[in-house]
Structure formats: C-alpha cells, structure tokens
N, C-alpha and C positions, 0 to 999 in steps of 0.2 A: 513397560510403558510403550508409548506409541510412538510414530516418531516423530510426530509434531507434539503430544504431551515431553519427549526429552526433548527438546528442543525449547519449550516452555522454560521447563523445571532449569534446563545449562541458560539459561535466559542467552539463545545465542541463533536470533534469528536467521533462516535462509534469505532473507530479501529486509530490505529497507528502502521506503517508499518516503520522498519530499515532495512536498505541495510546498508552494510558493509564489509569489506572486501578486500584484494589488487584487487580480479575482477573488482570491483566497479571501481576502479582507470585506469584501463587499458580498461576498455569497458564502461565507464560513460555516454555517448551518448545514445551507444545501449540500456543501458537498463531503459534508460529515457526514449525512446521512447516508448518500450515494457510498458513501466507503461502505458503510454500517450495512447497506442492501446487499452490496457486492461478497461483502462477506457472507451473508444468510444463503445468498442464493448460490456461490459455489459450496458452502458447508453440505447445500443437499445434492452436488454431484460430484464432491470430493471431498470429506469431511478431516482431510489431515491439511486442507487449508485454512489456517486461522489466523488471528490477527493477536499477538500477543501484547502490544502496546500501542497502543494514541499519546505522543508527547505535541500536546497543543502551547506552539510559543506564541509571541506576539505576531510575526513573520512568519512563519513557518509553520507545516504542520508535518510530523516525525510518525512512521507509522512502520512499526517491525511486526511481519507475518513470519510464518511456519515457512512456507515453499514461494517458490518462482511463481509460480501460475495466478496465485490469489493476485500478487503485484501486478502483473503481467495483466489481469482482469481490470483490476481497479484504473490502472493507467488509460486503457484502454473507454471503460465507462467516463472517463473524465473526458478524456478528445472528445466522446462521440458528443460529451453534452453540451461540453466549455471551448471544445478546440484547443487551441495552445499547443504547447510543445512538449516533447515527453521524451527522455533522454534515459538508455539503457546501458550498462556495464556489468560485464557478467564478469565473476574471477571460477570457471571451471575446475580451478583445482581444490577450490573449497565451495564449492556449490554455494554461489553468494550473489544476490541481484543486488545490484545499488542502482534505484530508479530514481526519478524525479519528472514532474509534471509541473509545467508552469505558464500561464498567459499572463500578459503584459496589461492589458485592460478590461 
C-alpha cells in the first residue's frame, strides 16, 4: 500500500482539520465545496494528499486527510476567501496537524 492508502486502511489520519463558526452555518455548501476543490486540485500535484473523512455536525465540520499539506492548503483556501482565523498545532513526533479554521460572522 501507499502511504496515504495505509493510512486509510489504520484509519489513522496525519491531519485533522475543524471548521467552525456562525460562517460555517450560513455558507456550509460553499465551503464544502472549496474543501472538495482543494482536494481535486492538490490530488493533481500530490496525489498521497487525500481526504479520508467529512464528519459534518451541526457546529462543526471534522475533516481527516492523509498529510500536512492537503490541511495546510485547505486552511489556507478558506482565509484567502472567508478570512477568519486558522489555528495550527503540529505533534512532530507522530507526524500529526490538528488545524482549525473559524470566523465569527
């Protein structure tokens, strides 16, 4: 396997990405989609960046990828379109992002 397919299979993402926020509620669509792009479009310049879960709650939206980077993209596409604020913690000893992204209004 690959090492984003084992990473699937151990269901045991490198990154976990929280959207949160009233935006979230008021633009939930759009910026699923923007996820959904940002994944198409690094798959074609790094294709061991994947998104191996959408847990869509009320509040919140839960998103576990393969690697650093795809999170690292998506946060990033979210500033550039919604602003807000985007908060990073990395544990380097087990190679693990825990993001979050979130505006207020």
């Amino acid at each position: 396997l690959c090492p984003a397919c084992a990473r699937i299979a151990d269901k045991y993402p490198a990154s976990v990405l929280r959207i949160h926020g009233p935006v979230l509620q008021k633009h939930r669509a759009e910026i699923l989609a923007l996820v959904l792009n940002e994944e198409k479009a690094e798959a074609a310049e790094r294709p061991l960046g994947r998104i191996m879960d959408i847990c869509d709650r009320t509040d919140e939206v839960e998103i576990a990828v393969t690697d650093m980077p795809l999170a690292r993209r998506i946060v990033s596409a979210l500033s550039a379109a919604y602003g807000g604020r985007a908060r990073f913690e990395y544990d380097t000893d087990h190679y693990f992002l825990a993001a979050s992204w979130s505006r207020d209004s």
